[in-house]
C-alpha positions as CSV (number, residue, x, y, z in Angstrom):
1,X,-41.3,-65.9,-119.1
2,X,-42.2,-68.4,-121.7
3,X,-39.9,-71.0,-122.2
4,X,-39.4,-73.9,-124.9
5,X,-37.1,-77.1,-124.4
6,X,-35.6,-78.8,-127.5
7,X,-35.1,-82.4,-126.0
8,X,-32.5,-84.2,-128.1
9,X,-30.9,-88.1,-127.3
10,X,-32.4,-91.0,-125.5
11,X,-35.3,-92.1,-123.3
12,X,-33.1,-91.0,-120.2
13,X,-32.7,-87.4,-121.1
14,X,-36.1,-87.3,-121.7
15,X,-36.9,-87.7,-118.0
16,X,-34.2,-85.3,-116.9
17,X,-35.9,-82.6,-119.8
18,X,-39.0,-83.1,-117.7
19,X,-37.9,-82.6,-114.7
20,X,-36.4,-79.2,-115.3
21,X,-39.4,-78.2,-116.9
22,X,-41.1,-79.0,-113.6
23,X,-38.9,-76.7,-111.6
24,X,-39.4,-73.9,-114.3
25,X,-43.1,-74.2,-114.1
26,X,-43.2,-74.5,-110.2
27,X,-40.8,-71.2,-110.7
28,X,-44.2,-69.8,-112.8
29,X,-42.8,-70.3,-116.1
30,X,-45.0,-71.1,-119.0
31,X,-45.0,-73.6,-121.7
32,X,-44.0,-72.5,-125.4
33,X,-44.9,-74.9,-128.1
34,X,-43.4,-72.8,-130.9
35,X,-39.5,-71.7,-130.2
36,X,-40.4,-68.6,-131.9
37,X,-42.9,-67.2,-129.2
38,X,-40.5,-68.8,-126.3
39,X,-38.3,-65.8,-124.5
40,X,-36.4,-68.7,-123.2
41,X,-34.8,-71.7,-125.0
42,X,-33.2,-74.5,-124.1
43,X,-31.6,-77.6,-125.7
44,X,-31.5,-80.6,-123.9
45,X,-28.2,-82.6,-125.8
46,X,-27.1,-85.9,-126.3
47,X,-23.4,-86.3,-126.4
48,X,-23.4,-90.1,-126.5
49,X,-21.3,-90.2,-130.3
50,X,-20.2,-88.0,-133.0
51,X,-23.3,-87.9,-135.0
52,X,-25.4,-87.0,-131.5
53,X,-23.2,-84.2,-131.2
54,X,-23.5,-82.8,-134.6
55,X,-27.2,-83.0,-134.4
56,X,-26.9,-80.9,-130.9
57,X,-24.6,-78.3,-133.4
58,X,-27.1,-78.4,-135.6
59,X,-30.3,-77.7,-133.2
60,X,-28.4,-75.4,-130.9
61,X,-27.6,-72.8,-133.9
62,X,-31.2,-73.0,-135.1
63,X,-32.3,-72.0,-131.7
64,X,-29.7,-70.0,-132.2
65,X,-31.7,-67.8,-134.7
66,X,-34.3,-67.4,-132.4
67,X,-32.4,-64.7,-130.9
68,X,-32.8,-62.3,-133.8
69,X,-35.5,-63.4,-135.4
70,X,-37.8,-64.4,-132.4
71,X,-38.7,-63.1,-128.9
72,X,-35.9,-65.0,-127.6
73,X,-33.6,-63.1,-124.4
74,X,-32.0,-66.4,-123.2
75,X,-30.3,-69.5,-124.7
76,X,-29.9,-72.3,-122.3
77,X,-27.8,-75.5,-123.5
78,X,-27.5,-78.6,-121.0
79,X,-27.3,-82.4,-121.2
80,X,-24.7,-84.9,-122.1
81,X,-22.8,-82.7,-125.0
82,X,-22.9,-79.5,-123.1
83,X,-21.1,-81.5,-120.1
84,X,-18.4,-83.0,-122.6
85,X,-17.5,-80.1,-125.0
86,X,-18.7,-77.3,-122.1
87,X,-15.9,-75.0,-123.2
88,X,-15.8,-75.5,-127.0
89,X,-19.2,-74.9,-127.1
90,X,-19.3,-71.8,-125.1
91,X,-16.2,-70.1,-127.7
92,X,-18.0,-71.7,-130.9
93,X,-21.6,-70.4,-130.5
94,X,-21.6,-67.2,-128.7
95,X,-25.9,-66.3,-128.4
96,X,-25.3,-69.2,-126.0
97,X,-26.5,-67.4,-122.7
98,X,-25.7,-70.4,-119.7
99,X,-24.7,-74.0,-119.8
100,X,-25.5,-76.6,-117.2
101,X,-23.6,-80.3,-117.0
102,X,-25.8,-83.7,-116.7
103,X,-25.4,-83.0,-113.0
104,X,-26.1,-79.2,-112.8
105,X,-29.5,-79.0,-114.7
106,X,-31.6,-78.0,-111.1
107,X,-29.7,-74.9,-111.3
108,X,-31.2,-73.5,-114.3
109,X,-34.3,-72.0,-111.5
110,X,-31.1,-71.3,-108.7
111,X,-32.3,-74.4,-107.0
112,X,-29.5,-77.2,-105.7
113,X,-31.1,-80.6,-106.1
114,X,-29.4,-83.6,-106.9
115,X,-30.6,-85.6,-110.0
116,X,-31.6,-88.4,-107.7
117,X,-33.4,-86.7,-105.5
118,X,-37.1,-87.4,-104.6
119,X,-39.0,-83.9,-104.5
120,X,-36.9,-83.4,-108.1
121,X,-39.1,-86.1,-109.1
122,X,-42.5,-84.6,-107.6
123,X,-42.0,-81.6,-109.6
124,X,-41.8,-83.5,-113.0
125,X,-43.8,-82.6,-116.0
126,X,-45.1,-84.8,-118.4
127,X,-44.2,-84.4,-122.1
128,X,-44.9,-87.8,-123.1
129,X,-48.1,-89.1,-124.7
130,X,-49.9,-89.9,-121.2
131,X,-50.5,-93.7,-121.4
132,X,-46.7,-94.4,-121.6
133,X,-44.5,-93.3,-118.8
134,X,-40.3,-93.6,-118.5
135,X,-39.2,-94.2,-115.1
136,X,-35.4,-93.1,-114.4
137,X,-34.1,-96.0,-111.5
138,X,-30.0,-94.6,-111.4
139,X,-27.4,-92.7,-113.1
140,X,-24.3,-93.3,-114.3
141,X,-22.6,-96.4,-115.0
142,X,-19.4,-98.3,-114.2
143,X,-19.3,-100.8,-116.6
144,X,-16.6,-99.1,-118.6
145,X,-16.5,-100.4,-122.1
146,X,-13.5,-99.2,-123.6
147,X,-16.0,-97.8,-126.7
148,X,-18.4,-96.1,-124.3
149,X,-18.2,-92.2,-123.2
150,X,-21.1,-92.7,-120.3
151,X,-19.2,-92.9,-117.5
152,X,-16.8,-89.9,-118.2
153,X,-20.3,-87.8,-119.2
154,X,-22.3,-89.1,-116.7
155,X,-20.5,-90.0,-114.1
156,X,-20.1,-93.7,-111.7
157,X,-23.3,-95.5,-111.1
158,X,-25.6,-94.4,-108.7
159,X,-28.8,-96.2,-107.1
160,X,-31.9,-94.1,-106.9
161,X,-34.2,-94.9,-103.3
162,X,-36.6,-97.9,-103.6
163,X,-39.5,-96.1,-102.3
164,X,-38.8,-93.1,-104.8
165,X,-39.2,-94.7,-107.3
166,X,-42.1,-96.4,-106.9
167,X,-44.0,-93.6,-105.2
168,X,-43.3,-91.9,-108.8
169,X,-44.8,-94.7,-110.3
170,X,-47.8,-94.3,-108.7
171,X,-47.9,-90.7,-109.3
172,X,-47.5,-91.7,-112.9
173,X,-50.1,-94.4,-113.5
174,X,-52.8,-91.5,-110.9
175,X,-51.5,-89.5,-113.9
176,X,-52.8,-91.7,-116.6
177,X,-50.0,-94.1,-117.5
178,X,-50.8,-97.5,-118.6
179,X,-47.0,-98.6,-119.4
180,X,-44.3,-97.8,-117.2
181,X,-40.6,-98.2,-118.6
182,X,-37.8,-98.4,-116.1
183,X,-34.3,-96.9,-117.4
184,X,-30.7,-97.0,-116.7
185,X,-27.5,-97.5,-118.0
186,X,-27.6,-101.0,-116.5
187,X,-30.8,-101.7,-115.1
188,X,-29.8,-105.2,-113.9
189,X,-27.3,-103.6,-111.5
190,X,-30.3,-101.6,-109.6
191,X,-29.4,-102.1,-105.8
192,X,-25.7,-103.3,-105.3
193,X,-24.5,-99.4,-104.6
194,X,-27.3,-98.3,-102.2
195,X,-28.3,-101.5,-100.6
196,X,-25.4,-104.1,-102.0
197,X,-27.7,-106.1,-103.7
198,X,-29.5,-106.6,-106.9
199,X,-32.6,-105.4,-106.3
200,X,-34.5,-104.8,-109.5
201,X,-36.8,-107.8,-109.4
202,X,-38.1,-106.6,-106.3
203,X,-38.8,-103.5,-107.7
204,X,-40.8,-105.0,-110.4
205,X,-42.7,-107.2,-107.8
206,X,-43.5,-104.2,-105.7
207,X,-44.5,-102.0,-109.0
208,X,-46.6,-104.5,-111.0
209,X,-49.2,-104.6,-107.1
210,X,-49.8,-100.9,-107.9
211,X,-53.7,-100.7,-108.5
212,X,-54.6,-99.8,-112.3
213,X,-50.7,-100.6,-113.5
214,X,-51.2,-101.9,-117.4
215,X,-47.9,-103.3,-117.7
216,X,-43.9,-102.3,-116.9
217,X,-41.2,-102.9,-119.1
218,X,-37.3,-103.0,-118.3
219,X,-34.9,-101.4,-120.8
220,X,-30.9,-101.5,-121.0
221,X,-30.2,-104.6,-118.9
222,X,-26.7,-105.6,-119.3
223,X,-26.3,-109.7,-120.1
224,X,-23.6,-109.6,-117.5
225,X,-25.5,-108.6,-115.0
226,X,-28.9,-110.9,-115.9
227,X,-29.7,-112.8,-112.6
228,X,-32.3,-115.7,-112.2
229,X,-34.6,-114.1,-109.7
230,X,-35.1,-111.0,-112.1
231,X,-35.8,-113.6,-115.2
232,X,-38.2,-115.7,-112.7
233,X,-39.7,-112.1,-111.8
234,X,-39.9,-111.2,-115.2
235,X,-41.7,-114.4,-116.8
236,X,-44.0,-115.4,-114.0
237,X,-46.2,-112.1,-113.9
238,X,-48.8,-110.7,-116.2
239,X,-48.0,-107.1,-115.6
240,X,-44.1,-107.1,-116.1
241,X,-43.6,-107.5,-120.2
242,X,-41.6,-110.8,-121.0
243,X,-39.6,-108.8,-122.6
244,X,-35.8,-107.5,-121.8
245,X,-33.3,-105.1,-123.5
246,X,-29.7,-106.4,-122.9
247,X,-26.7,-104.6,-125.1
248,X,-25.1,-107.5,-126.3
249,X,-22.9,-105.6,-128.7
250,X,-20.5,-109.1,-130.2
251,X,-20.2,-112.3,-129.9
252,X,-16.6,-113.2,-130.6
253,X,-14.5,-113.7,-127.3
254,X,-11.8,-111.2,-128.4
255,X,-14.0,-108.3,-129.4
256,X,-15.6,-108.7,-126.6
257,X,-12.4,-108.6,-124.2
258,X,-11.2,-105.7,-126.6
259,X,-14.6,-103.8,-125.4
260,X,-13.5,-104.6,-121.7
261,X,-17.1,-106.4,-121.2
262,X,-17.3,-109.6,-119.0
263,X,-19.1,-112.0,-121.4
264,X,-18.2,-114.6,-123.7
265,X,-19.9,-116.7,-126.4
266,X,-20.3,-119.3,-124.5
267,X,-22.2,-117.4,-121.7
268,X,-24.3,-114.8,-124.3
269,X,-25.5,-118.7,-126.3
270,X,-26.3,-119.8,-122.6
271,X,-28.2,-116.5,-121.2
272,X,-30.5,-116.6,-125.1
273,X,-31.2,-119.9,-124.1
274,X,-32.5,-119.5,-120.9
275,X,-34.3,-116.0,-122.1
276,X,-35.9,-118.5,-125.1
277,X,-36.9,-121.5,-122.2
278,X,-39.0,-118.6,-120.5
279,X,-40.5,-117.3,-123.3
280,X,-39.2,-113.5,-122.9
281,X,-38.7,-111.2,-125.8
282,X,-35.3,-110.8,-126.6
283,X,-34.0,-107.1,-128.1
284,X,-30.6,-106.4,-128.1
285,X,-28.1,-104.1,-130.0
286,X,-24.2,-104.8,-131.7
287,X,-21.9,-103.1,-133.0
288,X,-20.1,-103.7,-136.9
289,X,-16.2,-102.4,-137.0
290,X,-15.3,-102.3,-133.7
291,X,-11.2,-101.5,-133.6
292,X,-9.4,-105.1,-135.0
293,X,-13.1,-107.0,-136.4
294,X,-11.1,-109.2,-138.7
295,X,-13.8,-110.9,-141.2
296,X,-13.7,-114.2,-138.8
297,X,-15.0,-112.1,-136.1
298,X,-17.6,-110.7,-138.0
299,X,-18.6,-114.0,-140.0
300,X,-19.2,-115.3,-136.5
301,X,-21.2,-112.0,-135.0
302,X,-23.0,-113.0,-138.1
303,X,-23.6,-116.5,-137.5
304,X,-24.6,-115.6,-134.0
305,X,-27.5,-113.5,-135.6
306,X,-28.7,-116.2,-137.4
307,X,-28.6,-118.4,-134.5
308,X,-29.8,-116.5,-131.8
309,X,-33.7,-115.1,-134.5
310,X,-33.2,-112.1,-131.9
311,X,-36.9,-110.6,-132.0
312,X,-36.1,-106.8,-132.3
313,X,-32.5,-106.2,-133.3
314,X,-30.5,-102.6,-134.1
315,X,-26.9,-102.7,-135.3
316,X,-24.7,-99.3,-135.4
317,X,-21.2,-98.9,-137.1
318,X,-18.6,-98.3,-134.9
319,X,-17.9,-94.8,-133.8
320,X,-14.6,-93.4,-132.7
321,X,-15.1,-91.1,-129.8
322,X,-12.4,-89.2,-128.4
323,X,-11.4,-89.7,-124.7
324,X,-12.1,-93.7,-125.2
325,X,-9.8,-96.5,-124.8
326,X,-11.0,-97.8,-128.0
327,X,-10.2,-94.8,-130.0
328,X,-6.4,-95.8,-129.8
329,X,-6.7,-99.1,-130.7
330,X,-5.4,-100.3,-133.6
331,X,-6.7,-101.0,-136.8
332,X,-9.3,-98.8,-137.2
333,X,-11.6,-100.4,-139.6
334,X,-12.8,-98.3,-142.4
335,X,-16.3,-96.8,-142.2
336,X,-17.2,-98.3,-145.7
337,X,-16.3,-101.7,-144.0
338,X,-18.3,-100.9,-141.0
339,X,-21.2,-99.5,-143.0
340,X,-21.3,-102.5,-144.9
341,X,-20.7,-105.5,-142.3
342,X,-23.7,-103.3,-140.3
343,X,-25.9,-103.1,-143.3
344,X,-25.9,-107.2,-144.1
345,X,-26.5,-107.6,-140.1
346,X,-29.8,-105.6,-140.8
347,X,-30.6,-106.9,-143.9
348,X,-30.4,-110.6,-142.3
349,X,-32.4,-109.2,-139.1
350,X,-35.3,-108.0,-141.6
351,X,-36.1,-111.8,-143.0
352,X,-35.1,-113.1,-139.0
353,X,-37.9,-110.5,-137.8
354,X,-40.5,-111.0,-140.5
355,X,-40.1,-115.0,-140.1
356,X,-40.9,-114.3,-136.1
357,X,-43.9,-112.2,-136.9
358,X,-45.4,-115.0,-139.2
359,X,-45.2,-117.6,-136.1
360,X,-48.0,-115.5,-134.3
361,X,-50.5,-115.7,-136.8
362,X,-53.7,-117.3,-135.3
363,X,-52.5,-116.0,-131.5
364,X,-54.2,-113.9,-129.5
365,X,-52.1,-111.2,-127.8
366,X,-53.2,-108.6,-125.5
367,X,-52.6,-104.7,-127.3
368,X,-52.0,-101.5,-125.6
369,X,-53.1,-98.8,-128.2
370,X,-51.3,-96.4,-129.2
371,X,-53.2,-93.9,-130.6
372,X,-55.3,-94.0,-134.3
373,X,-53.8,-94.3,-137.6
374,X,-56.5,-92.7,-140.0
375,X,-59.3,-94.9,-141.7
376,X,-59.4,-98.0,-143.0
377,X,-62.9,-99.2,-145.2
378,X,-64.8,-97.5,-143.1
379,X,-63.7,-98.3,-139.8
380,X,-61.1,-96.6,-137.8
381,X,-57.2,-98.0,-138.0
382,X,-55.5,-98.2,-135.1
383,X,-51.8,-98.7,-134.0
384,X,-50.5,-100.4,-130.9
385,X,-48.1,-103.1,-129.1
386,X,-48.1,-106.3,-127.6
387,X,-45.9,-106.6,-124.7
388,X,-42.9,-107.7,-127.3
389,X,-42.7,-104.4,-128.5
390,X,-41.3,-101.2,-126.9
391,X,-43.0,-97.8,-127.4
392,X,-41.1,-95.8,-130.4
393,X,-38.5,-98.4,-130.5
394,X,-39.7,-102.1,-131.9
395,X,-42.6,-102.7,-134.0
396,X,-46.6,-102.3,-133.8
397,X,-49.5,-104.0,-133.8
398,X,-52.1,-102.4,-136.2
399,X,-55.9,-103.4,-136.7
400,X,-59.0,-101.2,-137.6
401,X,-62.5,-100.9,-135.6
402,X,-66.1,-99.8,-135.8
403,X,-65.4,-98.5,-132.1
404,X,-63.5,-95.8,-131.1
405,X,-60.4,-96.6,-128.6
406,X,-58.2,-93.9,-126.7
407,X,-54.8,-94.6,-126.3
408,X,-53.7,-96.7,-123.8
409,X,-56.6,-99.1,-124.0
410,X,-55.8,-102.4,-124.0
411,X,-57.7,-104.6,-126.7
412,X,-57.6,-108.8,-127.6
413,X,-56.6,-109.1,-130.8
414,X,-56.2,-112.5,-132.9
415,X,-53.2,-111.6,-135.3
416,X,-53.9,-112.8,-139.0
417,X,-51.2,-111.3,-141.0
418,X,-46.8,-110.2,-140.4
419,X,-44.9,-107.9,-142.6
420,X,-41.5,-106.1,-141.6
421,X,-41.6,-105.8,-138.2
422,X,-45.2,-105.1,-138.0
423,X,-48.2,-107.6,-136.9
424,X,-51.5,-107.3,-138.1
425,X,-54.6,-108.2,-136.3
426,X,-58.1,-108.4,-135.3
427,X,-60.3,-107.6,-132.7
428,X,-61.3,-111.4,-131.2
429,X,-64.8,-112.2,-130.5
């Protein structure tokens, strides 16, 4: 049977897409890169907000279609939205044939694997481009925000084994991949549930001696949970990216105890200067119109912005997600309000980021390419990233050559102009 998965949602779905393609495979099922000639389809959700879950709507009843205009004899919905609205969906969309929970995708070949286990992993199949690899560490999360609908989706935080994970690692870069990028809901708590201690910085170390590693790169580290050995780790070695992705989501001390997080501004102006002292690249994300923002807390989020020149920063408006603590709280702030205090946060985050970019004209960073970008005079235009920038999220490093380059090459490149979020540059001599 063909089959074609529709992955929707973040970098962490992704991997668990992939790894139920692997069992279909191993099961002899073959790859469909057009829903229309695929007898099976499934849709991989997001459930994460409102807007995800209109998107997964949206996809699901176009696959939908499939089953009269295509080849299609089985719909198959899983992932975050189909474990949180399992039995609306199923009386809404009826050409839905099965759906399978964040914890219940093994299943979809009969098999019984939990989503941590190691031979789950063997099986994986790449769909990434093949020089960048994501790298799934644990599941769940038990930080409990009062905004946040992870840990009723996805369940309490749980390790994945040391030595599966880097085994797959290894797998990965015999595979091809030149950047590995480790994922969880709260990467800095890797460790305290299996072995009752932080252990991610270790698990850099151990990664980063794997023979023809390019570089790793940690996403999603809460600033809670930030711990010195990870930032020594993280700045004293070539192949780990000074670079780190911590949700700071405010700044003011009552939204944040209103989010039920465990940081302050006094702690968050601490941790971005001791992230600045070690030269690591900060990205972070916030959030306009939480429940109660009066216009001090905001002028002050605001003020922290301009403070902190965060390198790579995204900003979403508040959304009110059933189930949640902060759904109940009162005021809700108007979305024309939230729109707007999110929209000046990115407007002042465009000059911040362009002023950054101009500071590294006349350095020489070290590029991973991407992959080519057309022509340019003549020569051939590239695009890539220094190890400030995260694949499909932050910025790029473009430049044009008389030689050809594959992706995931790395190149020396001295950079001579910024615009945006972009760097432009040059192959050095």
């Amino acid at each position: 049977m063909t089959v074609y998965l529709h992955s929707l949602g973040c970098d962490k779905n992704l991997v668990d897409s992939e790894l139920m393609l692997g069992l279909l495979y191993e099961d002899g099922y073959k790859s469909a890169s057009d829903p229309a000639q695929a007898e099976m389809i499934i849709v991989n959700t997001c459930g994460f907000i409102q807007e995800a879950v209109e998107e997964g709507i949206e996809t699901i009843l176009e696959m939908a279609a499939y089953k009269t205009d295509g080849i299609c004899k089985k719909l198959v919905v899983t992932g975050c939205m189909a474990q949180r609205y399992r039995d609306e969906i199923v009386a809404e969309i009826p050409e839905i044939d099965a759906i399978l929970g964040v914890n219940d995708f093994p299943k979809i070949t009969g098999k019984d694997f939990d989503i941590l286990d190691d031979e789950l992993y063997v099986k994986r199949a790449a769909t990434m481009p093949f020089h960048v690899a994501y790298v799934k560490i644990s599941e769940g999360c038990d930080n409990n925000c009062t905004y946040c609908t992870i840990p009723a989706i996805r369940g309490a935080y749980r390790d994945r084994a040391f030595e599966s994970v880097v085994s797959e690692c290894a797998r990965l870069i015999a595979g091809g991949a030149k950047e590995l990028v480790l994922l969880a809901q709260d990467s800095a708590h890797y460790g305290m549930k299996l072995y009752g201690r932080q252990r991610l910085h270790e698990l850099l170390t151990e990664i980063a001696k794997l023979d023809g590693l390019g570089w790793v790169r940690v996403m999603y580290v809460y600033p809670e949970h930030i711990y010195p050995e990870l930032l020594d780790v993280i700045s004293g070695d070539e192949k780990i990216c000074s670079y780190l992705d911590m949700p700071v989501q405010h700044c003011h001390d009552d939204v944040i105890r209103r989010m039920g997080r465990k940081s302050s501004y006094a702690s968050l102006t601490a941790l971005v200067g001791k992230l600045r002292e070690k030269n690591i690249t900060i990205r972070t994300t916030l959030i306009t119109g939480f429940p109660g923002e009066t216009d001090e807390e905001f002028s002050l989020l605001r003020q922290f912005v301009k403070e902190a020149r965060f390198d790579h920063l995204g900003v979403f408006a508040y959304s009110r997600e059933d189930g949640t603590p902060a759904a109940e709280m009162k005021p809700q702030i108007k979305e024309a309000v939230k729109t707007a205090r999110r929209n000046e946060l990115m407007a002042l985050q465009a000059e911040i980021a362009e002023e950054n970019g101009l500071t590294y004209i006349g350095k020489t960073l070290k590029v991973i390419v991407d992959g080519s970008v057309g022509e340019d005079g003549g020569k051939f235009a590239y695009c890539g990233r220094s190890q400030r920038d995260a694949y499909d999220v932050d910025g790029a490093v473009f430049f044009s050559s008389e030689l050809e380059w594959l992706s995931g090459d790395f190149v020396e490149l001295e950079i001579i102009n910024a615009k945006g979020y972009d760097l432009y540059g040059e192959l050095s001599e």
